[in-house]
Each structure stands twice: as C-alpha cells, then as structure tokens.
C-alpha positions in Angstrom: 43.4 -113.5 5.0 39.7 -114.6 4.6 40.1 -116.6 7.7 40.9 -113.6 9.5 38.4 -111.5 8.4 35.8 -114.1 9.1 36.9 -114.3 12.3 36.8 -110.6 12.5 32.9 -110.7 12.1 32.0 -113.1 13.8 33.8 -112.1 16.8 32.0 -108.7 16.2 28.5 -110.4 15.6 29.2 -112.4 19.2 30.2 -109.8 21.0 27.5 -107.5 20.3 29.2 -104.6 19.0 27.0 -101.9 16.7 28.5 -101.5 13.8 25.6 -100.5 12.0 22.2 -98.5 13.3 18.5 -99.8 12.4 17.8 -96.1 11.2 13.9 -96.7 11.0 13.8 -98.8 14.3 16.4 -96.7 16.2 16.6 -93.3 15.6 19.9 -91.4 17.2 19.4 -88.7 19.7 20.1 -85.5 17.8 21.8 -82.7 18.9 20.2 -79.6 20.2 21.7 -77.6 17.4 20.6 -79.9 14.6 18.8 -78.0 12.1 15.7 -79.9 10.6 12.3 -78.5 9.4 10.9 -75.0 10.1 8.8 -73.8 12.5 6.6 -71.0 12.4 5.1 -69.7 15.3 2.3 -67.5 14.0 1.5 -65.4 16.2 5.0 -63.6 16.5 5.2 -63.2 12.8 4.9 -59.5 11.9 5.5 -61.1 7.9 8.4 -58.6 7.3 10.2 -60.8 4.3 13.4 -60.5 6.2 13.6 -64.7 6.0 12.7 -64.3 2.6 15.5 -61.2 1.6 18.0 -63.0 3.4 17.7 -66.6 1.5 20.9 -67.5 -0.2 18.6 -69.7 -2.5 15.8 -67.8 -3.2 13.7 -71.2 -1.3 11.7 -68.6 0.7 8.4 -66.7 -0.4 5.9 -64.9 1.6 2.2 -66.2 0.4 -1.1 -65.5 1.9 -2.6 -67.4 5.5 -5.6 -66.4 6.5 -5.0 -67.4 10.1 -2.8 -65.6 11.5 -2.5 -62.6 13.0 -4.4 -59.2 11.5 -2.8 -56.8 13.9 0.4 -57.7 13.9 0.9 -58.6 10.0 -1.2 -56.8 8.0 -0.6 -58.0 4.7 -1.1 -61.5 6.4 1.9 -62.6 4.6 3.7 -66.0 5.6 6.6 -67.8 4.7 6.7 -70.9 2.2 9.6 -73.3 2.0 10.9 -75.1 -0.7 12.7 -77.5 1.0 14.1 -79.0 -2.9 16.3 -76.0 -2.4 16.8 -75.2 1.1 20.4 -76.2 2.4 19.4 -75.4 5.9 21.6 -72.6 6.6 19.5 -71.2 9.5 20.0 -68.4 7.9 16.8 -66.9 7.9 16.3 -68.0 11.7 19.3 -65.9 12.4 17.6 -63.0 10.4 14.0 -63.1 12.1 13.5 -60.0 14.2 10.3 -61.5 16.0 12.7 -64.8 16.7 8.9 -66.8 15.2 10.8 -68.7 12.8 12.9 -71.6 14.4 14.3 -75.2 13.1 13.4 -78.3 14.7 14.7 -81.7 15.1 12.7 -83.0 12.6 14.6 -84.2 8.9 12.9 -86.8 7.4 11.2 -85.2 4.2 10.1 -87.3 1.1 7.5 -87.0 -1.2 6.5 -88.5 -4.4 6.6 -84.8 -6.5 8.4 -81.7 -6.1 5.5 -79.9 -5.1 5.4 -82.2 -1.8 8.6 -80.8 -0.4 7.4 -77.1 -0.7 6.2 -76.7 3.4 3.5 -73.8 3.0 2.6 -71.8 6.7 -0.6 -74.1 7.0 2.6 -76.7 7.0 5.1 -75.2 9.3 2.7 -73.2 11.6 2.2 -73.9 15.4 0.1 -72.0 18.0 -2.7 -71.8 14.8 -6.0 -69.3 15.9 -9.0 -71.0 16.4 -12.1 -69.3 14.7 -13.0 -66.9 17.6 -9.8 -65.8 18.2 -9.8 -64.9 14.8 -12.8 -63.0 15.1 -11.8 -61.0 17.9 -8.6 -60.0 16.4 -9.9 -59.1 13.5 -12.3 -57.1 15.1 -9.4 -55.4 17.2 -7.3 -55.1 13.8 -10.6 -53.1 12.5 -10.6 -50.5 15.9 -7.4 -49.7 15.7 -7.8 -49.0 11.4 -10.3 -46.5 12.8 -8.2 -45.1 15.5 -5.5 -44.8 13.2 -8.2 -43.0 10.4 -9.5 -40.7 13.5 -6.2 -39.3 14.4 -5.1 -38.4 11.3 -8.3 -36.3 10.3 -8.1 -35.1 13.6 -4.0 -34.4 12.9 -5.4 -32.6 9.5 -7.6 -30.8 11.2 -5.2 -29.1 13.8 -3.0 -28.5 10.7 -5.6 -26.5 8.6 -6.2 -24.7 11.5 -2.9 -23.9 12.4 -2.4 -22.6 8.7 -5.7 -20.7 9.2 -4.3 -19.2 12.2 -1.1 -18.3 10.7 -2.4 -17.0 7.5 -4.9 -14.7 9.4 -2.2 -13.4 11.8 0.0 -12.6 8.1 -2.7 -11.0 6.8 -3.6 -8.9 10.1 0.2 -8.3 10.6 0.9 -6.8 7.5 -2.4 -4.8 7.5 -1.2 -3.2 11.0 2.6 -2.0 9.2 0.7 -0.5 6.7 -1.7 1.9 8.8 1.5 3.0 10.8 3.0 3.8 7.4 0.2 5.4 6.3 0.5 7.2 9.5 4.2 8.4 9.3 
C-alpha cells in the first residue's frame, strides 16, 4: 500500500501534473463575474444611500469626500465599506441607480487592524477630480443655487400677484352686485 502510493507521487511529480497552484507566483484567471473589491466611479455618484439601505449587513455608510461631484451629489456623500462584514452579495451594485458602484477582480484584502479593511471613497474611487475641475464645478454647482433661488422669488412673485389680482377682481366683483342691488 505505501509502495503504491509512492509510486503514485512520483509518477505525478514526473509527469508534470499540477496538483497544487503557487497562489502568490501564479494567480488563476478569474472569471468575469467574480466579485472582488468595490469600485466607485465618482463622478456618476448622485450619493443617494440606495447601496447603503439595501446592505443586508449594515457594511455600508455614506461619509463625506470632498472631491467629488457638487452638482450632482449635493450632500457630497460617498460610500464606505467595511469589508470585515461585507459577504460580497453585489447587492448594492444591483441596487445603484447611477450603475457608479461596480466590483472588480480584485480579492486580496489583509490588514494588520480592523480599521484597515474599512475601504473609504478616497479608497475605492476612480476617475478622482483634479483641483480645477473641482473649481469649476463648484462654481457651476454655485450658478445653478442661484438659478434655482431666482426662480422661486420670481415663482413667488407671480403668485403674490396672481392673489393680488384675484383678490382685487373679488373685491370689485362683489362691489359691482351690490350697486345693481342697490339699484333693483
């Protein structure tokens, strides 16, 4: 029995058959639908929280980044991942209504303390703004604030004026059935 299996292996050793990979020399060729790390494209997000709401554990907050984009997110609210809890559902890919949060290929994740595995947007971001496209969109974020201020004073306006308008017409309306009482 121990003759055989020695002649087993080295029959296998000869012959050049892979019986085990060199996982840190070799890596396999993953599948397309493998899910690994997130990916955040930032200038898609709109920061809506639907990752976040859809989480079955809770692994998913929305924290502050200051570069991405003013126009489209307001609150400029991003997603953090704690990948200690994350099973890698996809979930929350399935869930984004912008399609900016995607998985990659990427798995290997280690760290020395918990707080190492917790990927925050600066961590997970691609397609970052540079310092003067910031500037410009926040300048564009401030125009249309403006816009937005102007047509609702403007919207107010109209409306004042409209009850105005309709008020004096009550006031003339009734005054006109009362002479042609008067009158009868």
């Amino acid at each position: 029995m121990v003759l055989k299996n020695l002649k087993m292996t080295l029959k296998r050793s000869v012959t050049g058959v892979e019986v085990t990979r060199l996982y840190p020399e070799k890596i396999m060729d993953l599948p397309d639908a493998e899910r690994g790390v997130h990916v955040l494209d930032i200038r898609k997000c709109i920061g809506c929280g639907a990752c976040a709401r859809i989480c079955p554990n809770d692994c998913i907050k929305l924290v502050a980044y200051a570069r991405g984009n003013p126009v489209k997110n307001k609150k400029l609210q991003y997603p953090q991942i704690d990948y200690g809890r994350c099973m890698f559902c996809g979930l929350c890919v399935d869930e984004c209504p912008a399609s900016c949060l995607t998985m990659s290929k990427v798995f290997e994740i280690a760290g020395w303390n918990r707080e190492d595995i917790v990927y925050d947007p600066v961590d997970i971001a691609v397609g970052a703004y540079n310092d003067q496209e910031l500037a410009d969109l926040a300048e564009e974020a401030r125009k249309a604030e403006e816009e937005k201020k102007r047509k609702a004073a403007e919207a107010a306006k109209a409306k004042k004026e409209k009850a105005a308008k309709a008020a004096g017409e009550g006031e003339k309306g009734s005054g006109e059935k009362a002479a042609k009482k008067k009158a009868e």
